[in-house]
TITOR-797367 format. One line per field, with one value per residue (C-alpha): x, y, z; residue number from 1. Coordinates in Angstrom, 3 decimals. Each point is the difference from the previous one (the first is absolute). Example, Ala and Ser with C-alpha at 12.3 -4.5 7.8 and 13.67 -1.06 7.14 Angstrom:
px = 12.300,1.370
py = -4.500,3.440
pz = 7.800,-0.660
n = 1,2
***
This chain:
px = 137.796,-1.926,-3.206,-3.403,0.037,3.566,-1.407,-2.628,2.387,2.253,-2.836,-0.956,3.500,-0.426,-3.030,0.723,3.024,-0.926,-2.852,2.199,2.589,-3.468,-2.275,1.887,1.971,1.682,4.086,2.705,0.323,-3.599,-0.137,2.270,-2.139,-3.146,1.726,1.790,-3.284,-1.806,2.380,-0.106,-4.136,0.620,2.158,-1.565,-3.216,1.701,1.423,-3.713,-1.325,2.995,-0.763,-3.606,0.655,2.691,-3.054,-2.675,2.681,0.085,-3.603,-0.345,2.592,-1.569,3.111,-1.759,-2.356,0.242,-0.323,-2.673,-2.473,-3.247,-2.715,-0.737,3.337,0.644,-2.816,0.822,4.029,-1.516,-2.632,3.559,1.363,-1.757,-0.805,3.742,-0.120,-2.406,1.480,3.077,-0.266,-0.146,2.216,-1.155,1.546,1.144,-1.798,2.945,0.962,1.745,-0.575,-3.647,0.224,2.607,-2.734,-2.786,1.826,1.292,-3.718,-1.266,2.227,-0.658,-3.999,1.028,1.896,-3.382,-2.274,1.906,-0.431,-3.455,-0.399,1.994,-2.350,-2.745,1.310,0.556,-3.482,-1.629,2.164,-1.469,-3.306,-0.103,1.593,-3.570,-2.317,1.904,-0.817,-4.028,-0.017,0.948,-1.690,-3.011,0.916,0.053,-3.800,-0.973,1.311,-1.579,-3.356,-0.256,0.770,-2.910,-2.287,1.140,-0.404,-3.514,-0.609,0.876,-2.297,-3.096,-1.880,2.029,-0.092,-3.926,-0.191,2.222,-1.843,-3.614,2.397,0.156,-3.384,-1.083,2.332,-1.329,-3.435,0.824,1.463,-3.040,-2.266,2.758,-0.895,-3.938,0.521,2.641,-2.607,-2.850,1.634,0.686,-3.844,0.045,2.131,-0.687,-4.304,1.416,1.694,-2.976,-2.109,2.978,-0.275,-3.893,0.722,2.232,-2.281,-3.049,2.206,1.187,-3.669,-0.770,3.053,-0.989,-3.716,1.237,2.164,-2.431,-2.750,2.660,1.116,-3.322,-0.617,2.697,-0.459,2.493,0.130,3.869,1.559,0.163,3.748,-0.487,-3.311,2.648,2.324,-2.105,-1.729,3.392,1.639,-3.259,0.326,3.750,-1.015,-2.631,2.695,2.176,-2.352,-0.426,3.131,0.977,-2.802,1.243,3.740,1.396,0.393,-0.272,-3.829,-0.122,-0.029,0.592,-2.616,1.258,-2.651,-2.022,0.961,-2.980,0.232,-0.901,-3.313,-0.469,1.817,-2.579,-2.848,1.629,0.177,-4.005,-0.637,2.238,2.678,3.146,1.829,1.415,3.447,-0.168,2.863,2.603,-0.929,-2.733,-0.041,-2.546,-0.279,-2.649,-2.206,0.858,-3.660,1.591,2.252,-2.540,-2.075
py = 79.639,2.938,-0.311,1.427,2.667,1.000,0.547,2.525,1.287,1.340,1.219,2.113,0.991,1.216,1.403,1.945,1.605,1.315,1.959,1.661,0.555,1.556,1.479,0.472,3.542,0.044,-0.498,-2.461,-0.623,-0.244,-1.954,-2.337,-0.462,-0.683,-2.935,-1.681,0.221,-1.135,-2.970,-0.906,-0.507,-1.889,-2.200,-0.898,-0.760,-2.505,-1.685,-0.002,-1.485,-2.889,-0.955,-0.090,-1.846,-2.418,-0.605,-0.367,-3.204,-1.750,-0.091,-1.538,-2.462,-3.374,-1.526,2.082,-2.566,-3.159,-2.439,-2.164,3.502,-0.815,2.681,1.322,0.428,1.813,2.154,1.031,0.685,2.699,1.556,0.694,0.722,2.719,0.942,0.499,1.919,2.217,1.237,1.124,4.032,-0.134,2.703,3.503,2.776,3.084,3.010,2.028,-2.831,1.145,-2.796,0.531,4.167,-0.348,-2.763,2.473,2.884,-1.588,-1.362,3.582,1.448,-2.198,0.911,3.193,-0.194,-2.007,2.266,3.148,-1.980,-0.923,4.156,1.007,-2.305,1.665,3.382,-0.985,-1.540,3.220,2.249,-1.636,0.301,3.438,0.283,-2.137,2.359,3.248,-1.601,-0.456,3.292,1.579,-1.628,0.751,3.431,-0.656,-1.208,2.664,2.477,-1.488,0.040,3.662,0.620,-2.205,1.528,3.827,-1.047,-1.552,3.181,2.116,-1.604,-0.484,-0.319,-2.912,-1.756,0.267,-1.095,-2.817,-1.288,0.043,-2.015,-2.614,0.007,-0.211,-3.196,-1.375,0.345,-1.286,-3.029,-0.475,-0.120,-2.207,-2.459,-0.030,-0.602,-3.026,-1.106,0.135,-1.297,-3.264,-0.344,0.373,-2.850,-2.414,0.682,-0.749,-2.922,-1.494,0.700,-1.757,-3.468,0.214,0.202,-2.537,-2.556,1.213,-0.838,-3.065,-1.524,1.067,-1.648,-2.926,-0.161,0.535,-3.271,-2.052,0.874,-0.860,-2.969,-1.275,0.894,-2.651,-3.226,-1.185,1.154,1.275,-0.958,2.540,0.826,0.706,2.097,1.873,0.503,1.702,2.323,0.715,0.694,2.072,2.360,0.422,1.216,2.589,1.718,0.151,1.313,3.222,0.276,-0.081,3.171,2.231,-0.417,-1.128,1.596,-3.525,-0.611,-3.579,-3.228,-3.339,-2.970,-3.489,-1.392,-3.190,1.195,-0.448,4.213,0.282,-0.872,3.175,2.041,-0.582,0.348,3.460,0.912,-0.727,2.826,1.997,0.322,-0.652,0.696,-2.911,0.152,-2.891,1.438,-2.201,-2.262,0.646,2.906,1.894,3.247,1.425,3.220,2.762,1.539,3.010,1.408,-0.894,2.140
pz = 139.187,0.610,2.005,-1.100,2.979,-1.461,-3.267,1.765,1.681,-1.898,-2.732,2.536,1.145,-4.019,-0.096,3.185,-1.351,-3.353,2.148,2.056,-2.625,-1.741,2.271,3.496,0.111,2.595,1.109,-0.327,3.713,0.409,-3.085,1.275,3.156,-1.388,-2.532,2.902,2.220,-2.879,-1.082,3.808,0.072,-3.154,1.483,2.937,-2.564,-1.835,3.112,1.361,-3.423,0.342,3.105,-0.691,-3.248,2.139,2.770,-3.287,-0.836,2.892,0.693,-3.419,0.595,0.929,2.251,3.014,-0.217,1.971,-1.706,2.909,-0.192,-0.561,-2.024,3.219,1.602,-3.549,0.447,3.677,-0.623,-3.000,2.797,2.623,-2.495,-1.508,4.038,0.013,-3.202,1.264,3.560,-1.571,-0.970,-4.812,-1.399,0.002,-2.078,1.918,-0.484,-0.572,-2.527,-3.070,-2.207,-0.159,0.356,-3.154,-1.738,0.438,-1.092,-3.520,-0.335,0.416,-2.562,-2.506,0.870,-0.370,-3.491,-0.910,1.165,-1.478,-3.316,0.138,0.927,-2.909,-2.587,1.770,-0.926,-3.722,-0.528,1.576,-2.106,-2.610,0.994,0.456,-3.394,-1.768,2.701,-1.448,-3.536,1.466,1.082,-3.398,-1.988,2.478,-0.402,-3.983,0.425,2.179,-2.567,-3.011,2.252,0.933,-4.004,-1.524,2.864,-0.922,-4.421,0.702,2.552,-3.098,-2.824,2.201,-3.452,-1.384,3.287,-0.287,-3.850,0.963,2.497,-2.096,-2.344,2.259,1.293,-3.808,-0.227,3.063,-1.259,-3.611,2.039,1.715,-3.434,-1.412,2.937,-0.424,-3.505,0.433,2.459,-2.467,-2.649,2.532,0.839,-3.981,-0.302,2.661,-1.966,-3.299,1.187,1.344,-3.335,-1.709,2.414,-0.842,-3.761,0.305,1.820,-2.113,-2.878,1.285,0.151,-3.040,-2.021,2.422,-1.164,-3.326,-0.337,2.191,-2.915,-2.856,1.501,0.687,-3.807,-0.876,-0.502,2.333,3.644,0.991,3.264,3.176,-0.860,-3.052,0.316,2.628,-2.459,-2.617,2.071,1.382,-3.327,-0.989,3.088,-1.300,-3.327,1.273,2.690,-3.175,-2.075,2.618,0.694,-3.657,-0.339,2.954,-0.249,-2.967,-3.613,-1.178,0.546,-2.099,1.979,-2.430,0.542,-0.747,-2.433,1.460,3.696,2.735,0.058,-3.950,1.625,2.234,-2.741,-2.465,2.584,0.890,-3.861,0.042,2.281,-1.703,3.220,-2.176,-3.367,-2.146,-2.296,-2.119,-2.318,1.399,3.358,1.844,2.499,1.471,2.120,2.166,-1.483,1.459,0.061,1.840,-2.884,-2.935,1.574
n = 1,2,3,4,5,6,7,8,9,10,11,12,13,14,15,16,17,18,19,20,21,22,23,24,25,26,27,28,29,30,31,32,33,34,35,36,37,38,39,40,41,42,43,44,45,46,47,48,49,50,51,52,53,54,55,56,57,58,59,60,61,62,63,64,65,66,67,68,69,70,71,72,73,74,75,76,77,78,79,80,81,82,83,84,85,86,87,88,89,90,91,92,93,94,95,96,97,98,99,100,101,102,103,104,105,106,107,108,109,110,111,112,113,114,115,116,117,118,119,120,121,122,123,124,125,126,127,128,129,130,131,132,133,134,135,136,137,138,139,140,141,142,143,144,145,146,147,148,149,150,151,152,153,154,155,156,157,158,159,160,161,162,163,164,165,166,167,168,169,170,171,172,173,174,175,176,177,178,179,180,181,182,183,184,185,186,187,188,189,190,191,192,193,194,195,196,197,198,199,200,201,202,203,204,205,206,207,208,209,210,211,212,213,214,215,216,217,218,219,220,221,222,223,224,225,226,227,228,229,230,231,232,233,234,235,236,237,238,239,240,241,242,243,244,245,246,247,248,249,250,251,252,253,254,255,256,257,258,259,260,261,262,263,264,265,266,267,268,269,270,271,272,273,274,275,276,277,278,279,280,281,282,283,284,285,286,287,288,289,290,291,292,293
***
């Protein structure tokens, strides 16, 4: 059975002869010389490594024991022991040692083949760099070119360089108006708004007033809710009524006879606000005072 220092052994016996089948030129004679020398320090490396392996054994063994040792007897045999160890010279590799000259040597080859490889991808990813900065520079050229050409055709119509450029000061300075106006036309807004909410609550207390004078007009008071309800539904018709007037073709609003806003309708038709239809149901529409006249 074949040891693990064997096994090393004889990889390296392997390893040592493809590289100087490879990479040593030299002769047979010295050839042969260098492999005997070399399968000589390899030797006496795997006889060191049995014996060492043979010594690592016994020590492990517990039949050098006695069997009457106590902790401390234990303790003391390992302290001579090692002390014994420890006086004797460890094995040292020769300088001149071919086994580790050989080692390096195959280790610094394959660096070699590594590095050359590692050089050689260098070399292609530069070449293609250069290739995309020739690319740059051509089409830098390209711009360069087109430059000096606008700069030489606006040198040569001085006049339509001139015209052009009051062209764009005139569109800067209609963009400027355009801005004041969109500005006033917000401040126009944001005014009418606010005479719209004071319409609305000015018309809100009057339809209010209005239906607190009907009701108390009645001979029965209505509930809160219901009082609510009306005044509600009569705000309802008079935003219809406008919007009926400024937007749609269809300027008629019906009225549901008996309804709590046939009340305010006929009040409006008293001061002459509104228009009836009585040719089918009732609708009504709001004058509009501004195209009669």
């Amino acid at each position: 059975m074949e040891t693990p220092s064997q096994n090393r052994g004889d990889r390296i016996k392997k390893l040592l002869q493809e590289h100087v089948k490879k990479d040593v030129a030299i002769s047979n004679p010295i050839q042969e010389a260098y492999e005997k020398k070399l399968n000589r320090d390899i030797d006496r490396t795997q006889k060191f490594l049995r014996q060492a392996e043979q010594a690592l054994e016994k020590l492990d063994e517990p039949a050098n024991e006695h069997e009457s040792w106590t902790e401390e007897t234990r303790q003391k045999a390992h302290t001579l022991a090692l002390y014994e160890v420890y006086q004797k010279l460890p094995y040292t590799v020769m300088k001149n040692d071919s086994l580790g000259t050989a080692t390096a040597a195959h280790l610094t080859g394959e660096a070699v083949v590594q590095q050359t490889a590692a050089t050689e991808e260098f070399g292609d990813i530069n070449s293609e760099l250069q290739q995309e900065l020739e690319g740059l520079r051509a089409t830098l050229a390209d711009y360069k070119s087109m430059s000096a050409l606008l700069e030489k055709r606006i040198a040569g119509h001085p006049s339509r360089v001139k015209a052009m450029e009051q062209k764009l000061h005139n569109a800067q300075h209609v963009d400027d108006e355009l801005s004041e106006k969109t500005e006033s036309v917000r401040e126009a807004m944001a005014r009418i708004k606010k005479v719209e909410d004071k319409l609305q609550q000015h018309m809100a207390r009057v339809v209010t007033k209005l239906h607190a004078m009907l009701d108390w007009e009645n001979t029965g008071m209505v509930d809160e809710d219901t009082f609510k309800r009306r005044i509600k539904q009569s705000m309802q018709l008079l935003q219809q009524l406008v919007s009926r007037l400024v937007q749609d073709s269809e300027k008629w609003v019906p009225i549901t006879a008996g309804s709590p806003e046939e009340q305010l309708v006929q009040l409006m038709h008293r001061n002459n606000l509104i228009e009836i239809d009585n040719s089918g149901e009732l609708a009504i529409r709001l004058r509009n005072y501004g195209a009669e006249f």
